[in-house]
N, C-alpha and C positions, 0 to 999 in steps of 0.2 A: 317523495311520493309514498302515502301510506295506502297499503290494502289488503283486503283479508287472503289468509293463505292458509290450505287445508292440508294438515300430515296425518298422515292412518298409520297407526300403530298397530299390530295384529287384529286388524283389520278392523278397528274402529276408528274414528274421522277424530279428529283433535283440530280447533279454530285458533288461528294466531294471526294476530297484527306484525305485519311487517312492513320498515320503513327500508326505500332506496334510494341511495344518492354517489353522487359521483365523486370517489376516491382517488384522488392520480390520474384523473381525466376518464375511470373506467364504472362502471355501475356495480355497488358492490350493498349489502344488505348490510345495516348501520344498526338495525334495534328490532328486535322480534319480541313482541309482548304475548306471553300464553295466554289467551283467556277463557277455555276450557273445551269439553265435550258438547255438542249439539244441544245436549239437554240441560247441562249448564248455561248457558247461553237462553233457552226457551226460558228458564227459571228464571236468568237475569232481567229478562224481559216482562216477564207476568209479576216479577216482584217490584214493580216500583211504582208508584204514579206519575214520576217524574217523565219528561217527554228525552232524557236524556242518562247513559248511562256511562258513569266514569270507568275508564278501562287502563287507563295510567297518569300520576303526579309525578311531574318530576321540578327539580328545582329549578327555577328559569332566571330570577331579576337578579343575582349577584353573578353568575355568570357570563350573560347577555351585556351587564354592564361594565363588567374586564374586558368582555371584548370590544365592545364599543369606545374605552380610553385607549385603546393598540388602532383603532382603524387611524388614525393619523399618522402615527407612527410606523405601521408595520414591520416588524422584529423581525417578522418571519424572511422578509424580503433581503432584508440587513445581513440577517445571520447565513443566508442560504448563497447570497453574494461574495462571500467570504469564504464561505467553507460549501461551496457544491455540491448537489449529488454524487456522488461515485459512481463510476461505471457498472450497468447492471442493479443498483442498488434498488431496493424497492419499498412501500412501505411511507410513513409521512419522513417528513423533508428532517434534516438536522436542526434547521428554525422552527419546526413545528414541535420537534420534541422540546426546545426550551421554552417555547411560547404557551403549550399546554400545560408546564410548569409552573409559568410565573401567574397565570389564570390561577391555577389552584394555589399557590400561595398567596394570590390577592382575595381570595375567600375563605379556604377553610384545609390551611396544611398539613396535606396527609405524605408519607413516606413512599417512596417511589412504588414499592411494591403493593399498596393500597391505591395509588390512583386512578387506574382503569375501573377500578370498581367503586371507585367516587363518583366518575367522570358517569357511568351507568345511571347514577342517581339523579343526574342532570342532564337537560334539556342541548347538551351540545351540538350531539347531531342537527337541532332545528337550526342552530344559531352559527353554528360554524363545523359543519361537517369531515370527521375523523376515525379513522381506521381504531378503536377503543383497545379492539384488543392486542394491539402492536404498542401499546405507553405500557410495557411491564418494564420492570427494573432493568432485566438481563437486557433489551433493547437500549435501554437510557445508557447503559454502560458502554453498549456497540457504539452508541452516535456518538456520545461524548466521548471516545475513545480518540473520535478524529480530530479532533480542536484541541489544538494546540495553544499553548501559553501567547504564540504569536499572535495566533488566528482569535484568543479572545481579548487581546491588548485589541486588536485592529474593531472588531467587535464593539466594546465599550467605547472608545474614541469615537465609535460611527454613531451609537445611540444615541451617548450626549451631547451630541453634535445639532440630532434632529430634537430631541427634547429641547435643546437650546433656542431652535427656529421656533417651536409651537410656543417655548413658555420662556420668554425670552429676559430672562433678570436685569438690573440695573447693574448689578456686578462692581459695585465699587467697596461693600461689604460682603465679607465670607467670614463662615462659621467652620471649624474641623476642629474633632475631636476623635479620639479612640476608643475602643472596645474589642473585649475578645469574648471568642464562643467556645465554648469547651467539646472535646469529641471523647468518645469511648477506643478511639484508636489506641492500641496493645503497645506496650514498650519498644515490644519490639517489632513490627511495622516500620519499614523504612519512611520516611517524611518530613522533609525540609523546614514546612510551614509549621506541621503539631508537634509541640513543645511543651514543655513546662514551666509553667511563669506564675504571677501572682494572677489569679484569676479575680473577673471584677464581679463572679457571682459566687466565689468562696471553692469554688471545686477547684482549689491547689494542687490534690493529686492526681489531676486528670492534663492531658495535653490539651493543650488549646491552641487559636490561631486566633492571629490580630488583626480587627480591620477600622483602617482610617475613613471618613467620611469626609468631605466638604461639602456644604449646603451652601447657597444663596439665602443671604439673610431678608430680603427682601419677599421673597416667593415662599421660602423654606424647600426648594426644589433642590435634593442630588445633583452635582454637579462633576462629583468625579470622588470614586473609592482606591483602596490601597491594598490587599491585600498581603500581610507579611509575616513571620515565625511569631508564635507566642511566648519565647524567650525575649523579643530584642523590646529592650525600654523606649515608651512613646516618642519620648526626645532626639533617640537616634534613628528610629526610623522616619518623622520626623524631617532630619536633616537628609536624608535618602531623599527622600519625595520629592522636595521643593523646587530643584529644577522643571518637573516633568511635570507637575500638579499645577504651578503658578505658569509654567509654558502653555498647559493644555486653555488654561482658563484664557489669559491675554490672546490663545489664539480663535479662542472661540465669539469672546469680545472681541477685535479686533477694531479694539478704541486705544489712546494711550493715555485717559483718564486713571489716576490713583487708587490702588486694591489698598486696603485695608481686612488683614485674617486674625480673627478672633480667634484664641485658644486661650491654654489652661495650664496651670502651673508644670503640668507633668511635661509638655514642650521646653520648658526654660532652658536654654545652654549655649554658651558664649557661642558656639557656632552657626547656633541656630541664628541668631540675631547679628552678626556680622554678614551672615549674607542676603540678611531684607536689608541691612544699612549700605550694604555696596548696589543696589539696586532701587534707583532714589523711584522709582515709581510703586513699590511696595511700600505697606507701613504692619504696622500690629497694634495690639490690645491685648495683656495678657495678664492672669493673675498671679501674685505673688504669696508664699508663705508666708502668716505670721509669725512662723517660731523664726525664721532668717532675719524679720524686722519688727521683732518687739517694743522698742520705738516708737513703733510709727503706731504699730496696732495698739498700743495703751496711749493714745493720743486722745485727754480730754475732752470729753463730748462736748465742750462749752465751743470747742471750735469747730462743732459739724452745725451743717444748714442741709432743712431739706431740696432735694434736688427735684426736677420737674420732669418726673417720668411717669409711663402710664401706670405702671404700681401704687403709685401715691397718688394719683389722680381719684383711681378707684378708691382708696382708702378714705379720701374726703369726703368723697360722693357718699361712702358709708358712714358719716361721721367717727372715724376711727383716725384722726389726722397723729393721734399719740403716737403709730405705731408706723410711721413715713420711714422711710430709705432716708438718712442723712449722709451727707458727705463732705470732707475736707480734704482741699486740694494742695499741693506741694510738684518741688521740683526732689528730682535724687538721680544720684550717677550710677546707673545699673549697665552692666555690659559693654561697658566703656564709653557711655555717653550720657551724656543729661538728657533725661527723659520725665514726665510728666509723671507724676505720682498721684492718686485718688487715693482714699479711706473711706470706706461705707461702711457706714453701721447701720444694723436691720435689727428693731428690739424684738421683733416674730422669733428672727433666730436666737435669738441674745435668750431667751425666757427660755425657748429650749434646750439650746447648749447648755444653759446653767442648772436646769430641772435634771438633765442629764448626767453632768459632772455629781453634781451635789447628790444624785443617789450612786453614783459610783464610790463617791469620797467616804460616803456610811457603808460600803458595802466593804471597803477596803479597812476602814475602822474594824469594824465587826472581825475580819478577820484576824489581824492584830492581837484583838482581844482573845481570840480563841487561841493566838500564836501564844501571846503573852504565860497564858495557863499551861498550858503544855510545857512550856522552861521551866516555870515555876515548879511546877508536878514533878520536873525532870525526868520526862518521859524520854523512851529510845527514843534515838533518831533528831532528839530535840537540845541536845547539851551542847552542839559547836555552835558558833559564832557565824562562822564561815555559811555553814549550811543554811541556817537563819534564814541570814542576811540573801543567798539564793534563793529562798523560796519566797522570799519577799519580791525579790525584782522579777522572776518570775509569775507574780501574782499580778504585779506592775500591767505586767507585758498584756500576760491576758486579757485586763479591764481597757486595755488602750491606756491607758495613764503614769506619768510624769512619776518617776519613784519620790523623787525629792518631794513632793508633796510633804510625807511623813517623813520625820527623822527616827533613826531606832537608834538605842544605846546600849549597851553591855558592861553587867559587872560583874568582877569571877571575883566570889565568895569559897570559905571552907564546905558549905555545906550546896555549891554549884554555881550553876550561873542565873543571872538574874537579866531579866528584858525589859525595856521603859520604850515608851514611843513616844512622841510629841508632833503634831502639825503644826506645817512650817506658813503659818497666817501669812507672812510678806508673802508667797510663793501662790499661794490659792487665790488671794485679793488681785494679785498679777493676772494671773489667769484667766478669773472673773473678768478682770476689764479690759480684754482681749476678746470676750465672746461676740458673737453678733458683727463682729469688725470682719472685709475682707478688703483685701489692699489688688489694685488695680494699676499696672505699668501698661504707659505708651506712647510710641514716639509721635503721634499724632499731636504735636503741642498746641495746635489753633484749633482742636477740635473744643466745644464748649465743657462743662462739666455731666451736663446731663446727660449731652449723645457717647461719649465716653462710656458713663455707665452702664446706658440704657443697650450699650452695641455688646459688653461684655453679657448682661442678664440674658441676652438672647441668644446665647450660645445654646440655653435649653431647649432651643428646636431641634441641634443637630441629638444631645438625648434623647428626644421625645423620637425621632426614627429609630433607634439604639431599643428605647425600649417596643416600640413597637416592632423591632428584627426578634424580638427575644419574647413574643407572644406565642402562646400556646395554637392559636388558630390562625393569624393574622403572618405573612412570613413566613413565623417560626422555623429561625434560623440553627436553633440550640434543637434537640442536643446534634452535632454534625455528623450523620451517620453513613461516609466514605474513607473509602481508606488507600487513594492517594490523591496526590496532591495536586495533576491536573482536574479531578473530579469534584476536589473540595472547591477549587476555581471557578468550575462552570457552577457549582451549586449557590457559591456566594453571590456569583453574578446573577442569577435569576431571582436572589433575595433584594439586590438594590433594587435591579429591575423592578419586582413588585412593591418596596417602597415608593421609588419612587412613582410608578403609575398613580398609587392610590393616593399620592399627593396631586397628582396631576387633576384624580377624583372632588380632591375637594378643592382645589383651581375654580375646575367649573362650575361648580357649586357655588362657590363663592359669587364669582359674575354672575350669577341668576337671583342673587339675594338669598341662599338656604348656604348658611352657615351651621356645617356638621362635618364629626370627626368621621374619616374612613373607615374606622371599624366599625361606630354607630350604621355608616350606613348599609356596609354589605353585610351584617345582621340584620337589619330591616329587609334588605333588599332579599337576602334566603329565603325571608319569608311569601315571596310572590312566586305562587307555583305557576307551571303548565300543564293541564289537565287533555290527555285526549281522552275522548267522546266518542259515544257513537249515539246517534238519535235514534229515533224508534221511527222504522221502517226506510231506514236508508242501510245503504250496502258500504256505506266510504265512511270511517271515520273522520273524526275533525279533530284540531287543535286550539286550544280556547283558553287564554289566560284568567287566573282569578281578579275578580273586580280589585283591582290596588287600593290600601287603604292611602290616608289623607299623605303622607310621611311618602311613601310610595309613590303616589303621584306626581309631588313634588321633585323629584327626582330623576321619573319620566320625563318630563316637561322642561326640565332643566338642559336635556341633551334631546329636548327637540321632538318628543314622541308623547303619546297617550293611549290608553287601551279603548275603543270602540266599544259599544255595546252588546256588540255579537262578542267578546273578549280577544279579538284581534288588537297586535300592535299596530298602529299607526303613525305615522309622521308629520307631522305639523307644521312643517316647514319654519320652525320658527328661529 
């Protein structure tokens, strides 16, 4: 309920809008807008022709529309079931503090100590009524204080439990991959999780922490995440998981139809795959290194055929048929069993990789030759062999590339030493005809060739969430700014969380015919304000949304609403 409210300050009258609504079940003052002295106000009013005057924007349609993919759901209810009030405790709920979290990471993510004054800039109170100035950091630390490792195991099992009801996958295909996020956490900070590992965005020097994904290949829906240290290699953690991960899924399907989990070379290891082989209703798909089976990856093109996947459908459709996915099928004994072998060759990548190599191969020449001069010169630092021959492999190292490429030779003369180089052509032409090739293992042996391939390329959805955790506004799960390791927990959780809602976003979108990506839309969506008003010669102000553009509307209508002419939301019952 909005309405005007007068404060005198030594003794002159000041006009403010104030809105009230019910907090904890008790009436509490949600938004006080200043909008001046008496005579500001007569000025507001003699200065316009308009029969209405704006007295606040605030952002309404990317917010309204986070909260409208939780009303099926309700997190709050989930999380609040779990982990109770406390005695005396006062203030929003412990599901409220994660739920006005994963809101603001499904729009526009700001750091804990920034979001009350985000949350200010938007329309929440109209939409879903909260105590603003209780979401400060030091609070987020009190609530999430109480959840426990337990409390957020039980947590996540309840979520995608109900996500499972609402969006319910076929579940015979799964996607899981890894990723890690790097934190500014101090050496010495105690922390289980933040480690040092190879980071997969180059920040080596920084700790980080790992997390596994599984998607439904089918929906591209989150189905169940991992958090674990940023030292331990994907393939053992990995083997960690597989009990509880492939337990949670069969128990959420509760079919005894055939899983099939796609992943990725960094998974490969004899244990890993002994234990989907002692469990005949698991299978896999997974890719193999070429540098382990060079063999296979310089396997004449005369024996690939294109395969009939939606990549190459498109390419036809573009008359671009040169430039198909081929493939050549075989059997081979991997991991103690005979298993089905693919070979793909992609000439998109082939033309890259080689455009690639071939200017690293000249930039590695070039240096050589400047190597070369310098022995010659017998410059310091340049007369041993030994040393060379080091700054050579580590020139190697740096470009990413295979020393043996180039051969070096040495001859000691009276008047020093002398340096020759040679490229090793058998070695580069090998190379060459490895590019473009990637090799595909799986025990799915009745599967065809095309769904084979076609089930490994779509492992790029579980990336396409990865890079959307690692967006600047969207998520933005990077850089991780707690500093322990329950806190990193509940943080990570409120980033699936809002992954996956916003997949849930373009679910529905999908069934309505508006096919668009989630970030597309809650950038469009930012853009539909809420304006209160006040008319000219009324005492109440109003709230009135902006006319939605085309994009906009589309959007509305898709979850069943449209804006009125007066610029009221309405429902459409559709």
């Amino acid at each position: 309920m909005a309405h005007f409210h007068i404060k005198t300050k030594k003794g002159r009258p000041y006009l403010y809008v104030r809105e009230i609504a019910r907090v904890n079940g008790k009436p509490k003052v949600v938004s006080q807008v200043y909008i001046g002295s008496p005579q500001r106000v007569a000025a507001l009013t003699r200065g316009t022709d308009s029969d209405v005057v704006a007295l606040k924007v605030e952002q309404f349609g990317a917010v309204w529309l986070a909260c409208q993919i939780d009303r099926d759901v309700n997190l709050c209810k989930i999380i609040d079931d779990i982990v109770p009030p406390a005695q005396r405790e006062t203030g929003p709920s412990v599901g409220e503090y994660f739920l006005y979290c994963i809101l603001n990471r499904m729009v526009e993510a700001v750091s804990k100590n920034k979001l009350a004054s985000w949350y200010q800039s938007t329309a929440i109170q109209h939409i879903r009524p909260v105590d603003i100035e209780e979401l400060t950091s030091k609070r987020y630390w009190e609530k999430w204080d109480r959840v426990s490792e337990e409390h957020l195991q039980q947590i996540t099992k309840a979520f995608f439990e109900r996500i499972w009801q609402l969006d319910t996958p076929s579940a015979d295909c799964l996607l899981f991959d890894t990723t890690n996020y790097y934190t500014y956490m101090a050496s010495h900070t105690e922390s289980e999780l933040a480690m040092r590992g190879k980071n997969k965005q180059g920040k080596h020097h920084l700790r980080q922490i790992g997390l596994g994904l599984l998607v439904a290949r089918d929906s591209r829906m989150p189905l169940y995440y991992s958090v674990y240290p940023g030292n331990i290699h994907d393939s053992k953690h990995f083997e960690s998981i597989m009990d509880d991960m492939f337990g949670v899924v069969c128990g959420l399907s509760k079919t005894k139809e055939r899983l099939t989990v796609v992943i990725d070379k960094g998974m490969n290891a004899d244990g890993n795959y002994s234990w989907i082989d002692e469990h005949s209703r698991m299978h896999f798909i997974t890719t193999y290194s070429t540098y382990f089976a060079q063999d296979l990856a310089t396997t004449p093109l005369g024996r690939f055929e294109p395969v009939d996947i939606a990549h190459n459908r498109r390419l036809l459709d573009q008359d671009k048929g040169q430039d198909q996915i081929l493939a050549y099928r075989t059997k081979g004994n991997y991991w103690g069993k005979e298993r089905t072998v693919i070979v793909t060759y992609n000439p998109i990548s082939r033309r890259k990789q080689e455009y690639a190599f071939n200017d690293k191969l000249e930039v590695i020449r070039q240096e050589l030759l400047s190597m070369r001069t310098k022995v010659r010169d017998n410059q310091p630092h340049w007369r041993k062999e030994d040393d060379i021959q080091e700054r050579y492999l580590r020139l190697c190292e740096q470009m990413h590339m295979p020393s043996e490429l180039y051969e070096l030779t040495f001859e000691h003369a009276a008047d020093g030493l002398a340096m020759s180089f040679r490229k090793n052509a058998y070695l580069v032409e090998r190379k060459l005809s490895m590019f473009g090739k990637n090799i595909i293992i799986t025990d799915n042996m009745d599967w065809m060739t095309e769904d084979i391939v076609q089930a490994s390329l779509d492992r790029w959805q579980v990336e396409d969430r990865f890079r959307m955790s690692k967006d600047d506004d969207l998520v933005g799960v990077n850089p991780i700014r707690h500093w322990t390791d329950s806190k990193i927990r509940c943080h990570l959780f409120t980033c699936v969380a809002a992954m996956t809602y916003l997949r849930r976003i373009e679910l529905k979108l999908e069934a309505a015919g508006v096919k668009r990506t989630a970030a597309d839309v809650m950038q469009d969506m930012q853009r539909l304000h809420q304006v209160l008003v006040m008319k000219k010669g009324s005492r109440t102000p109003e709230r009135r949304l902006e006319v939605p553009g085309k994009t906009q509307a589309e959007v509305l209508s898709a979850f069943g609403y449209a804006v009125d002419a007066g610029g009221v939301l309405q429902h459409t019952n559709r």
